[in-house]
C-alpha positions in Angstrom: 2.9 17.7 -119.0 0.6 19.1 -116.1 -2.3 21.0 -116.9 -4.3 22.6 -114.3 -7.6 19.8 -115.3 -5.3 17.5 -114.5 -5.7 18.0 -111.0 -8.5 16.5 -108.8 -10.9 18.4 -107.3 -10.5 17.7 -103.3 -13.2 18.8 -100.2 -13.1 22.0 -99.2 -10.3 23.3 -101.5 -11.6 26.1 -104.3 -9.9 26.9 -107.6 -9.7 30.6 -107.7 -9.6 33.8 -110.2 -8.8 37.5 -110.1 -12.1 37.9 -108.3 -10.3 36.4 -105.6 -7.0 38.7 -105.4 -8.1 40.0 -101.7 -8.7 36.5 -100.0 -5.0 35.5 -101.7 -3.5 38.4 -100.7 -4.8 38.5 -97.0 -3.8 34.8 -96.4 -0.6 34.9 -98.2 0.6 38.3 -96.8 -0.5 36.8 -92.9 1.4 33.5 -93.2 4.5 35.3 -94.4 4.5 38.2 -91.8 7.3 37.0 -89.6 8.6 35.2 -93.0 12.7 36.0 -92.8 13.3 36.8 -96.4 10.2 38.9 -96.9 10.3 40.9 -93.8 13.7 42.1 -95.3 12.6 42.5 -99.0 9.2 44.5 -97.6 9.9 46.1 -94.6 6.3 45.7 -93.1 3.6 44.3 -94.2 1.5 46.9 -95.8 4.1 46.7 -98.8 4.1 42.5 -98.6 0.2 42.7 -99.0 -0.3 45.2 -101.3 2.7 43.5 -103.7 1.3 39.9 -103.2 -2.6 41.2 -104.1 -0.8 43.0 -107.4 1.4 39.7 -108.3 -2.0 37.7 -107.9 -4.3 40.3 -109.8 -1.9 40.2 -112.5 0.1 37.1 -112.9 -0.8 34.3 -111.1 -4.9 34.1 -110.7 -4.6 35.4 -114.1 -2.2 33.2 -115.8 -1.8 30.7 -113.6 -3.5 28.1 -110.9 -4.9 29.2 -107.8 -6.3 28.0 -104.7 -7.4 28.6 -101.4 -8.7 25.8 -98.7 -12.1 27.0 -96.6 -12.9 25.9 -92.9 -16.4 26.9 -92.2 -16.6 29.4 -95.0 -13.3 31.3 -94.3 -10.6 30.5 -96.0 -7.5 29.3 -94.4 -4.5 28.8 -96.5 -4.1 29.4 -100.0 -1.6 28.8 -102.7 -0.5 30.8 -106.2 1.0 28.5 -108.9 2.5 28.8 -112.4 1.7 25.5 -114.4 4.4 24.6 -117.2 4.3 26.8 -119.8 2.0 29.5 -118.0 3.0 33.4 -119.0 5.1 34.3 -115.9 4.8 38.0 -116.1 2.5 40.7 -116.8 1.8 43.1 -119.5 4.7 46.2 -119.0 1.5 48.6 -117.3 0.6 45.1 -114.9 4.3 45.5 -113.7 4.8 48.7 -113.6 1.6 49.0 -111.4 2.6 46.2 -109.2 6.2 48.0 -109.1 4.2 51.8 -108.3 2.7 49.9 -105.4 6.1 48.7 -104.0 7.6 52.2 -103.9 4.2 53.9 -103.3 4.1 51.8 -100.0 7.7 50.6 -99.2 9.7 53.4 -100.4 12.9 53.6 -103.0 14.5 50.4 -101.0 11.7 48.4 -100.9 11.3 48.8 -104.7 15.5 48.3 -105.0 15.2 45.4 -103.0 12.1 43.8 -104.8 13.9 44.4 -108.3 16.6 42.7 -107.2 14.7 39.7 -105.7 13.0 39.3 -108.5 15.6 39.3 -110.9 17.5 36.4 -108.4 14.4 33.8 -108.8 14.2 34.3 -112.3 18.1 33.7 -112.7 17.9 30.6 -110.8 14.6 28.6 -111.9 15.3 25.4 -113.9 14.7 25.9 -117.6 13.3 22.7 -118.1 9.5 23.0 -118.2 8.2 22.7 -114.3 5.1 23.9 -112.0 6.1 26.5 -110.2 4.9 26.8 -106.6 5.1 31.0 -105.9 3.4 30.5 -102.8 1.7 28.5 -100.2 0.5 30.2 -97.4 -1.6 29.1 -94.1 -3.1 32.3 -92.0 -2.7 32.1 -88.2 -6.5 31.0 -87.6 -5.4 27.8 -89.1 -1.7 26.9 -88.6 -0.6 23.2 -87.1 -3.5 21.4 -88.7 -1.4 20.0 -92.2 -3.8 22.6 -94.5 -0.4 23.5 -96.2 0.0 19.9 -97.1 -3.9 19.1 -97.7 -3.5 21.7 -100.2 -0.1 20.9 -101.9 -0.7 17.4 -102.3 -3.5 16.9 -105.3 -1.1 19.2 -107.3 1.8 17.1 -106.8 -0.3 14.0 -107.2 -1.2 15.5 -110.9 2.6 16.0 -110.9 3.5 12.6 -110.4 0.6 11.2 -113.1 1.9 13.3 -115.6 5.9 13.0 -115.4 5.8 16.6 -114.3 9.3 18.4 -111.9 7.9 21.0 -109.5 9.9 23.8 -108.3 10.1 26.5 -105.0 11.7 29.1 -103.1 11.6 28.6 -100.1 12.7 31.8 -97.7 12.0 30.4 -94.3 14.5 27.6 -93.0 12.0 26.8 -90.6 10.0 25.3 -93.2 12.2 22.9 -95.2 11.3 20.0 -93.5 7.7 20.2 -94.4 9.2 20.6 -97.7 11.5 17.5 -97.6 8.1 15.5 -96.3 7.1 16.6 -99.1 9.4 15.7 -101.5 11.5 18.9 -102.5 15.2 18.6 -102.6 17.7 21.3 -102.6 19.2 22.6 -105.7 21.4 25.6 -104.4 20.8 28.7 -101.9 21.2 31.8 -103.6 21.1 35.4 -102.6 19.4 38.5 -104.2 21.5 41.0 -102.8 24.6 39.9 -100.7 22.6 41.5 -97.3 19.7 39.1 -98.1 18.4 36.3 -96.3 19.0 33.4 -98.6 16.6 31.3 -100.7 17.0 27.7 -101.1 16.2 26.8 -104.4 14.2 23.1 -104.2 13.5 21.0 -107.0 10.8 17.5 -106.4 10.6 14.8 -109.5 7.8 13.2 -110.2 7.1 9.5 -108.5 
């Protein structure tokens, strides 16, 4: 089963910590901006950046894999992953910080509507053992050059050496066929409050 030293080291890509939280949040929170799904959940994007540095800070550059890709010492795109049997929450004060953050800066439905989205991916992820991909993210300064993909692809690599299913959401129909190039098939679309923009739940098998 996939480990994170099971994946190869690749030019100009960085494993990354907590000490990173503000590069993952500013790249994450700029490539999903005009994102469908998470202009609804947020509302604006003060909330979608201040959730996505908490959700980092406390779950996934703390339990989980990391990255972000660097052009000329600025970094570019970045992804947030949960290897196979990585913790997939934080301690009750993580969350209820992360959740204070949500209301402080997207109000009572922002915080209704984040409950409720979470709540929806965790019903629907497979229960067999997977890596979960939370997010990959480009920024604007460095969109239509395949760093999504430069990015992705030594994890699914690992994926594929070690047997290993890898799993998404993703919330932009724009994007599923870079997912399909990549690999992901659909499982279901699902819906975290009947209003929502859907998610399309996508599964890829190892090669």
């Amino acid at each position: 089963m996939l480990k994170a030293s099971d994946i190869a080291p690749a030019p100009g890509i960085q494993t990354v910590g907590v000490e990173s939280v503000a590069a993952l949040a500013d790249i994450t929170a700029d490539a999903f901006r005009d994102d469908p799904f998470n202009r609804w959940l947020f509302g604006g994007f003060d909330p979608m950046h201040r959730t996505f540095a908490n959700l980092a800070r406390h779950i996934y550059a703390a339990n989980g894999f990391c990255q972000i890709l660097q052009e000329d010492g600025e970094g570019r795109a970045a992804t947030m992953w949960l290897m196979p049997g990585d913790k997939p929450e934080g301690s009750p004060l993580a969350m209820l910080q992360t959740y204070w953050g949500l209301l402080a800066s997207g109000g009572f439905g922002a915080l209704a509507r984040g409950k409720a989205a979470g709540d929806a991916m965790a019903n629907h992820h497979p229960e067999a053992l997977h890596a979960y991909l939370f997010t990959v993210g480009v920024a604007s300064a460095g969109r239509g050059r395949g760093l999504g993909r430069r990015l992705i692809q030594p994890v699914l690599d690992a994926c594929d050496s070690t047997n290993t299913m890898a799993y998404l959401e993703n919330s932009n129909p724009a994007n599923q066929r870079f997912y399909h190039s990549l690999g992901f098939e659909r499982m279901e679309l699902f819906h975290a409050t009947p209003e929502s923009p859907p998610l399309e739940a996508m599964q890829r098998q190892a090669r």
